[in-house]
Backbone bond lengths (Angstrom), bond angles and torsions (degrees), N, CA, C in turn:
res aa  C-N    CA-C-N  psi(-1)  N-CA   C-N-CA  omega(-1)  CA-C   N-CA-C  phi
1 X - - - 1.458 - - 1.523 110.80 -
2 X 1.402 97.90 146.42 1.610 92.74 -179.93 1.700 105.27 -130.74
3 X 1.653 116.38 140.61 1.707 96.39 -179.25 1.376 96.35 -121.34
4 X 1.331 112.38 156.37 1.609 115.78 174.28 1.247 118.53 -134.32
5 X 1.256 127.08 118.95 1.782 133.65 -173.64 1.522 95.36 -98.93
6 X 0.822 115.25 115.44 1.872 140.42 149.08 1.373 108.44 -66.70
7 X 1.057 117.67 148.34 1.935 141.42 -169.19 1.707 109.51 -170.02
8 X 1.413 93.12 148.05 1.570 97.96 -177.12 1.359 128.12 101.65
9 X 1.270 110.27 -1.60 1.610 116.97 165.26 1.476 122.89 -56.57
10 X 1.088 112.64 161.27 1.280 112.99 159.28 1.498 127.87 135.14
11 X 1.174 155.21 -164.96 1.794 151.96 -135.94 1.115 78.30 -129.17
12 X 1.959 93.79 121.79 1.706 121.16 158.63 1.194 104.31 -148.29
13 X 1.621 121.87 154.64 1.171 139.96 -154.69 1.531 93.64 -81.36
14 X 1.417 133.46 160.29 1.451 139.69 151.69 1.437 101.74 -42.32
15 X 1.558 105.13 149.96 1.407 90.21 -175.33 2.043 130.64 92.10
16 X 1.323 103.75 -25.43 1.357 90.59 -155.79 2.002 81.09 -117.58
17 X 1.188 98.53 -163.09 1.279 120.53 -170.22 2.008 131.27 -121.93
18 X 1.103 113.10 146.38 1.225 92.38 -168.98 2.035 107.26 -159.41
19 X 1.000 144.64 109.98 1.161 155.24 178.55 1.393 113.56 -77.34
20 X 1.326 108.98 139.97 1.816 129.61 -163.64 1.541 85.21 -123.67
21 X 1.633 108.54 145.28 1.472 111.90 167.04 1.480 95.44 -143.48
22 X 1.440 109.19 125.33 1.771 116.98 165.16 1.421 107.75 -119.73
23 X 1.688 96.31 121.96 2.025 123.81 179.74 1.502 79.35 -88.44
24 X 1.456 94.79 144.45 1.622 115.58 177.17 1.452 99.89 -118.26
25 X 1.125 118.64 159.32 1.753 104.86 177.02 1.858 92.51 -169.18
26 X 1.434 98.55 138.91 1.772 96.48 172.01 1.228 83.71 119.99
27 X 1.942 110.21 -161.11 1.269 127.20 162.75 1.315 120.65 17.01
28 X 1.712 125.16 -68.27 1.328 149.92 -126.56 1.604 89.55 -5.14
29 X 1.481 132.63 -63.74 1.903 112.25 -134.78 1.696 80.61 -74.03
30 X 1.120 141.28 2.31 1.821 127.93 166.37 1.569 111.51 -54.73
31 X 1.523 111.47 -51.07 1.584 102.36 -168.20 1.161 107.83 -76.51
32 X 1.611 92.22 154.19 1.464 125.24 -169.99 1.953 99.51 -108.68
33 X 1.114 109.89 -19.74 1.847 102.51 -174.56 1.469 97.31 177.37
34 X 1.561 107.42 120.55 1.357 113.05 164.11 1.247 105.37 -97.01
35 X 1.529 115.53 154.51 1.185 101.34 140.41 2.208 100.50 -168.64
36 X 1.456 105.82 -134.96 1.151 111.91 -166.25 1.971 131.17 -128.85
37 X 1.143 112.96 86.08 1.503 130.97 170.61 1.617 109.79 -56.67
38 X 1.515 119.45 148.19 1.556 114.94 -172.89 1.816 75.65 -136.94
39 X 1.288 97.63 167.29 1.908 125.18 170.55 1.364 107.68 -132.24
40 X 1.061 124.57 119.29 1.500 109.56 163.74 1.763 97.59 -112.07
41 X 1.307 106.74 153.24 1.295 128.03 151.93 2.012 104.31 3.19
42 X 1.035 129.68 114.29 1.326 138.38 157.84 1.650 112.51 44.07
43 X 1.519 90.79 11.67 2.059 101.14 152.01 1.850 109.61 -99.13
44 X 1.360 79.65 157.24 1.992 91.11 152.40 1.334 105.37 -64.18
45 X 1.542 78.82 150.99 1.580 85.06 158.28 1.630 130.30 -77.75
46 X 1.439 128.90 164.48 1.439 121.80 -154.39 1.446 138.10 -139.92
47 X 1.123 118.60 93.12 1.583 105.65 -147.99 1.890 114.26 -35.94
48 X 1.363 119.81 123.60 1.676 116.10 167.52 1.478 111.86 -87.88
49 X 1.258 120.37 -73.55 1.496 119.63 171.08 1.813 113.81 -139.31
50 X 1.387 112.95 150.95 1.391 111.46 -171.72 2.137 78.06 -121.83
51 X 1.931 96.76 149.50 1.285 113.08 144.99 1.163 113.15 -122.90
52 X 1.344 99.93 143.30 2.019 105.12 171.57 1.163 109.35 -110.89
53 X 1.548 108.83 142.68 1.402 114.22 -174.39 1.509 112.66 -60.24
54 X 1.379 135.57 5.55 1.743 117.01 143.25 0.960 99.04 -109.10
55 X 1.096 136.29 82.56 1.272 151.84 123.37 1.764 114.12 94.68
56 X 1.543 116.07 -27.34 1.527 112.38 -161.30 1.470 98.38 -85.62
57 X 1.333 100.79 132.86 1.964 132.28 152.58 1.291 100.26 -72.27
58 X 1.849 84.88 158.04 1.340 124.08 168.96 1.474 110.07 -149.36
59 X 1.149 114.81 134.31 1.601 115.11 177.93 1.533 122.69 -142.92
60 X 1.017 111.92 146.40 1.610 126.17 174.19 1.549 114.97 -22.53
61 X 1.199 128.50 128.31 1.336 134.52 169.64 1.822 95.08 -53.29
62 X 1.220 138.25 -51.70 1.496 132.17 -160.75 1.361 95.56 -84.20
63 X 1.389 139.75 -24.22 0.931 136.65 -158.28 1.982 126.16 -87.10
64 X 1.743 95.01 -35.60 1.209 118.31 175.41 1.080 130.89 -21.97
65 X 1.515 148.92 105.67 1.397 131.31 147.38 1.695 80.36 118.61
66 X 1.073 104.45 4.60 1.975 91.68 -166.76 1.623 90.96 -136.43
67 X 1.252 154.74 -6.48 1.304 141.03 -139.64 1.996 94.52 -178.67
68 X 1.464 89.31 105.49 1.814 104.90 174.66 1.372 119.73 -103.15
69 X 1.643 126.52 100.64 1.343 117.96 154.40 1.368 126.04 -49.87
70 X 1.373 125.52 141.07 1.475 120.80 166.95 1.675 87.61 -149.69
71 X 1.494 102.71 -172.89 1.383 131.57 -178.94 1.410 101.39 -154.72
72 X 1.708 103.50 162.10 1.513 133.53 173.26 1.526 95.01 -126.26
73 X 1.358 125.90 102.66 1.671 110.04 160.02 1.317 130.02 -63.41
74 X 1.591 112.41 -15.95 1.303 113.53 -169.97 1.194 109.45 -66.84
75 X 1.595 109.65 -37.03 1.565 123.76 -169.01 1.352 104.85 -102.34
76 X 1.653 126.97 38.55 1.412 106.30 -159.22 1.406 135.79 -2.71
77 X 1.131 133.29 64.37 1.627 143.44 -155.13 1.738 94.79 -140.83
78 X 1.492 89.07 129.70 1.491 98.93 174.37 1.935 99.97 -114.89
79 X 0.972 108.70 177.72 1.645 117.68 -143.59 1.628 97.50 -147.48
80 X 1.330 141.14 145.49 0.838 155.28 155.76 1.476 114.46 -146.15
81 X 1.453 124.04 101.80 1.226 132.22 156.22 1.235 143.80 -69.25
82 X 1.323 145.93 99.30 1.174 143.04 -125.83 1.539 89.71 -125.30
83 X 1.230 116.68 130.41 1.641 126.06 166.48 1.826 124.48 -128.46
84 X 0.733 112.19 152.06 1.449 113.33 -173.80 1.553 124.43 47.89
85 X 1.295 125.61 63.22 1.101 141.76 -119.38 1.566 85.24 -122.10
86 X 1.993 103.05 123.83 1.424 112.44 -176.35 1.565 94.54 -116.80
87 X 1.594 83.70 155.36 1.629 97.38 149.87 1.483 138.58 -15.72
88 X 1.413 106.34 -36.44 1.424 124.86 -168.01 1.650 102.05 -103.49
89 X 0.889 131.09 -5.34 1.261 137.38 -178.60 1.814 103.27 -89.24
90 X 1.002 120.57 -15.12 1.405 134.70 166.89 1.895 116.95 -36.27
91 X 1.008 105.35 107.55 1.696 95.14 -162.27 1.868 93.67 -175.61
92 X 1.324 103.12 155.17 1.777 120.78 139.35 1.259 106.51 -85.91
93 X 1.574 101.64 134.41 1.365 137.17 -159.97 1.688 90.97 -108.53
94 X 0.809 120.68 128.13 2.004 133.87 176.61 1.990 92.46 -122.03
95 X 1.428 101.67 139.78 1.481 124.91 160.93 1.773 95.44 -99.97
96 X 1.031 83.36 123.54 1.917 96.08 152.79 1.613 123.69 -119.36
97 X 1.038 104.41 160.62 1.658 113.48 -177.67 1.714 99.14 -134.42
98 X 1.085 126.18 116.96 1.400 121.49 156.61 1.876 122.70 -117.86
99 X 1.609 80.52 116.76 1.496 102.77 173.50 1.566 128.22 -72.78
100 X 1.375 124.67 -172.56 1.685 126.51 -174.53 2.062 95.23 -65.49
101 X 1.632 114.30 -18.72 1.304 94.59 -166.43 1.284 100.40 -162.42
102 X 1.569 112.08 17.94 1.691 104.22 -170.17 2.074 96.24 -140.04
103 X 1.066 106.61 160.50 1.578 107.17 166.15 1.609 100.07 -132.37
104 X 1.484 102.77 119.12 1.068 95.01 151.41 1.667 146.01 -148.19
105 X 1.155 154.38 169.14 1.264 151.53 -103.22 1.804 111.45 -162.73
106 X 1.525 103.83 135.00 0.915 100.23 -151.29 1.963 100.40 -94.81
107 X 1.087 140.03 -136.01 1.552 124.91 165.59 1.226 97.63 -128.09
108 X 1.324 126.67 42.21 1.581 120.09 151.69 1.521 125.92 63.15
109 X 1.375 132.15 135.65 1.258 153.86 -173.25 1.840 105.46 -133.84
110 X 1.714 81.95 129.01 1.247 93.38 -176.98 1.722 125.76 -104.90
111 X 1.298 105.34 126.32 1.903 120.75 -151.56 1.894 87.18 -112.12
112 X 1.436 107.71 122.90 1.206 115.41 172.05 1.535 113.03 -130.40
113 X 1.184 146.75 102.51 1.080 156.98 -155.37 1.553 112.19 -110.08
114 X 1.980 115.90 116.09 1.647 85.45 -156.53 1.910 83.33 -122.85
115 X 1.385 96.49 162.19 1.545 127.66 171.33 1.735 109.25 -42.91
């Protein structure tokens, strides 16, 4: 089993900036790629950015050029930096961890970005 606490949510203006932190705890040497799913309001949920444990990203078509995955292994803590932050970026933020046979999910932080 693996659990993950998310931190760093919360109300920022369009425009401004805002950092996500997911603690991994359990399992850890199981995952194969953490990374970060958003929900908005009466959407699916949506891939934001994936890391794989050698190193290569993947990120959101809306997200691009504006929003940096990283990690700390020491602290198993994955990182999502959020920059230039719209309206549309408005969502619960989920950490995932995917293992050799399990996905799992953290209980979400909520990112509201206003006009």
């Amino acid at each position: 089993q693996v659990q993950l606490v998310e931190s760093g949510g919360g109300l920022v203006q369009a425009g401004g900036s805002l950092r996500l932190s997911c603690a991994a705890s359990g399992s850890i040497s199981s995952i194969k790629i953490m990374g970060w799913y958003r929900q908005a309001p009466g959407k699916q949920r949506e891939l934001v950015a994936h890391l794989a444990s050698g190193g290569n990203t993947q990120y959101g078509d809306s997200v691009k050029g504006r929003f940096t995955i990283s990690r700390d292994n020491a602290k198993n803590t994955v990182f999502l930096q959020m920059n230039n932050l719209k309206p549309g970026d408005t969502a619960v933020y989920y950490c995932a961890a995917v293992g050799a046979t399990s996905l799992f999910w953290g209980q979400g932080t909520q990112v509201t970005v206003s006009s």
